[in-house]
N, C-alpha and C positions, 0 to 999 in steps of 0.2 A: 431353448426358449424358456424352461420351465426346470424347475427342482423336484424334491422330493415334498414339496409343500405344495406347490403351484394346484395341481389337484385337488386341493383341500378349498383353496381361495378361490378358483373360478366356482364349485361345486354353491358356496357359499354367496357367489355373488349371482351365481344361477336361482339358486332358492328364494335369496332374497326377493328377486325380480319376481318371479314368477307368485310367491305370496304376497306382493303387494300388489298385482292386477289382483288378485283375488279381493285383496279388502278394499282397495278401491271402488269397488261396486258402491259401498256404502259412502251418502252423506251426509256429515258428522255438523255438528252448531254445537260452541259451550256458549254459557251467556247469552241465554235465548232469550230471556226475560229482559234484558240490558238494550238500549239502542244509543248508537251513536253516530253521527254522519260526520264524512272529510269530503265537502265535494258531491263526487257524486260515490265514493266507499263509502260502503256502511263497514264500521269499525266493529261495532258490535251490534250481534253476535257474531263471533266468529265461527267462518267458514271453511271447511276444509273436509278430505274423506277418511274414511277408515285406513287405508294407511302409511297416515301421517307419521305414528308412532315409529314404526317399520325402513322405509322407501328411504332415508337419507340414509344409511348403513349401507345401501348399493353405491357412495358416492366414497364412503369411508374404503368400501373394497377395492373402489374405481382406481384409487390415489396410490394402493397398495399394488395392484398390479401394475398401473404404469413406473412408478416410483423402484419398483425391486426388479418388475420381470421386461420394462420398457413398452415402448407404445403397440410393437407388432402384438407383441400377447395379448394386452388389453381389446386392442381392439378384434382378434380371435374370440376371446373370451365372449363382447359385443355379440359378434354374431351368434358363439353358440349358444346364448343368452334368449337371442329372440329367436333362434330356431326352435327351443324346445318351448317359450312362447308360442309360436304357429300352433304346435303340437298338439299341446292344451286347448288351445283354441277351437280344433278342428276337435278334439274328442269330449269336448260343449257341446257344440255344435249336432254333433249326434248323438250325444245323450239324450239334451233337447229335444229332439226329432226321431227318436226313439218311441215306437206305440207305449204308454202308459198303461202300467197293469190296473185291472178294476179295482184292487183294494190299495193304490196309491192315488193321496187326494191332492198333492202338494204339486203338482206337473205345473199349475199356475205360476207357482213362487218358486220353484225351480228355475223355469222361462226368464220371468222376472231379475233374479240375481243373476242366474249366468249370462242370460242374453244380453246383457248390456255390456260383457266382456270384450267383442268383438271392436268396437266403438273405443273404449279403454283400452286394448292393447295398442290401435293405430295412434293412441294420443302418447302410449308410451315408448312406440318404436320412435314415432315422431321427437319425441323430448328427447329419447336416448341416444338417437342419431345427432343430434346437437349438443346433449351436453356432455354424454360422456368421452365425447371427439372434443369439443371443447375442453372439456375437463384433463384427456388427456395429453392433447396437445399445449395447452394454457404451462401443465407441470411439465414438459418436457421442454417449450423455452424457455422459463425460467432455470431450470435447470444446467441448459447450455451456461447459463451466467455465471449461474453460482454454484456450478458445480455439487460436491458435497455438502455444501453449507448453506446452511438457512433453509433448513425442510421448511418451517413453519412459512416461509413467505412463496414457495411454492402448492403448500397445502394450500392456505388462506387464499392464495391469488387463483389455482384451479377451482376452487368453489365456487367464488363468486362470480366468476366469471360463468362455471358449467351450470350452474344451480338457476341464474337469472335467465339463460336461453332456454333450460327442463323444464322447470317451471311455467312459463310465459307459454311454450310449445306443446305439452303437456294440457294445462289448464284452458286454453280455449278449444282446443278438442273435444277433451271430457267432460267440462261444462254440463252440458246438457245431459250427458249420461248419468250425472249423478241429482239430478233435477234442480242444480242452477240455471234461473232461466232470467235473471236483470243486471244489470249492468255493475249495479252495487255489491253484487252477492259476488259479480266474478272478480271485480276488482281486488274486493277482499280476499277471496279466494287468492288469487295470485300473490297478494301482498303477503298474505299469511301464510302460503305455501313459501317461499322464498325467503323469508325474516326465519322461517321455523327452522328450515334445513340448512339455511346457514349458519345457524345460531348452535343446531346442533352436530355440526362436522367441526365447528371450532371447540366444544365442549367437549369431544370427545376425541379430538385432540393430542393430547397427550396419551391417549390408549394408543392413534395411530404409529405414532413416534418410536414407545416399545414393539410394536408390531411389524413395523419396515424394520426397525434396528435388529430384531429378532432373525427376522429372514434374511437381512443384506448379511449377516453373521453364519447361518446355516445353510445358504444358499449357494451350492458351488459355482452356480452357472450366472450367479451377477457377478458383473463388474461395471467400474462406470460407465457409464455412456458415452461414445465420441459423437462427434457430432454431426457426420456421415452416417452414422448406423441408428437414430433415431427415429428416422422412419420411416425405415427400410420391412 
């Protein structure tokens, strides 16, 4: 199933995940002073959480594991993704609920950031169960098509495709977690979660390109995919 790299890439798409529940706690506005309305979106300021900068890199990973190691590994990968998700969660959980020493004042804002964790991981199982199943399966029929050719139109077309169901499933979730509470805020929210991630998995792009080419080159255990064993 896996190379001598394979290791390296779930390890990385594990951390990812799992650092971006964490800054997700936070929610983020630029352009707080600006308003603009579409409707019922407010355009400005924009909405989004802490991390935004981060969380599309899990997508960039997502491509690289279905793309070199095929859909079983990715979606192994999946699970042991939100297993060690659970993990953290459950050792919050008791930290949280842990007696408080007298000369710690912080137990308030402790509660505070991580308790909101719980709520954010279900929005992120939920998004991930949709998009990186979409995402992987999106690059895997494409793929039947065009075989070796045309990464970029199986890149592009897993994205948007996995990006638009994360996002949407993700974002009315965690809404409230991060103290979105009107219609405008989430709207934007989604909008600008989705424009953002898809803007930058096509940006970065051509990193993916050397990255698959690098591993389909060092990797003893790919070959192409028939079309029976896709996913399997």
């Amino acid at each position: 199933m896996g190379g001598q790299h394979f290791t390296i890439v779930v390890a990385l798409f594990v951390t990812t995940l799992m650092i971006s529940n964490i800054c997700a706690t936070k929610g983020v506005q630029f352009f707080t002073h600006s308003h603009m309305t579409l409707g019922p979106i407010n355009v400005l300021p924009i909405t989004t959480d802490g991390a935004f900068f981060l969380f599309p890199l899990s997508y960039v990973i997502g491509d690289v594991l279905s793309e070199v190691y095929g859909f079983r590994a990715a979606r192994r990968t999946i699970y042991i993704g939100f297993s060690m998700l659970a993990l953290m969660v459950a050792c919050f959980e008791i930290a949280i609920r842990l007696p408080a020493a007298n000369f710690y004042t912080d137990q308030p804002a402790f509660k505070a950031v991580l308790g909101t964790t719980p709520q954010l991981v279900l929005a992120g199982l939920a998004g991930y169960v949709v998009g990186q199943f979409l995402n992987s399966i999106t690059l895997m029929l494409i793929k039947e098509r065009t075989k070796e050719k045309h990464l970029w139109a199986r890149l592009l077309g897993s994205t948007v495709a996995s990006e638009f169901g994360d996002t949407l499933v993700f974002c009315s979730i965690a809404a409230t977690a991060i103290g979105i509470n009107t219609w405008g805020d989430f709207f934007n929210y989604v909008l600008v979660g989705f424009v953002w991630k898809t803007f930058v998995e096509c940006m970065i792009m051509p990193i993916s390109y050397r990255w698959i080419a690098y591993l389909k080159k060092r990797e003893p255990s790919y070959a192409p995919l028939e079309r029976a064993a896709i996913y399997s």
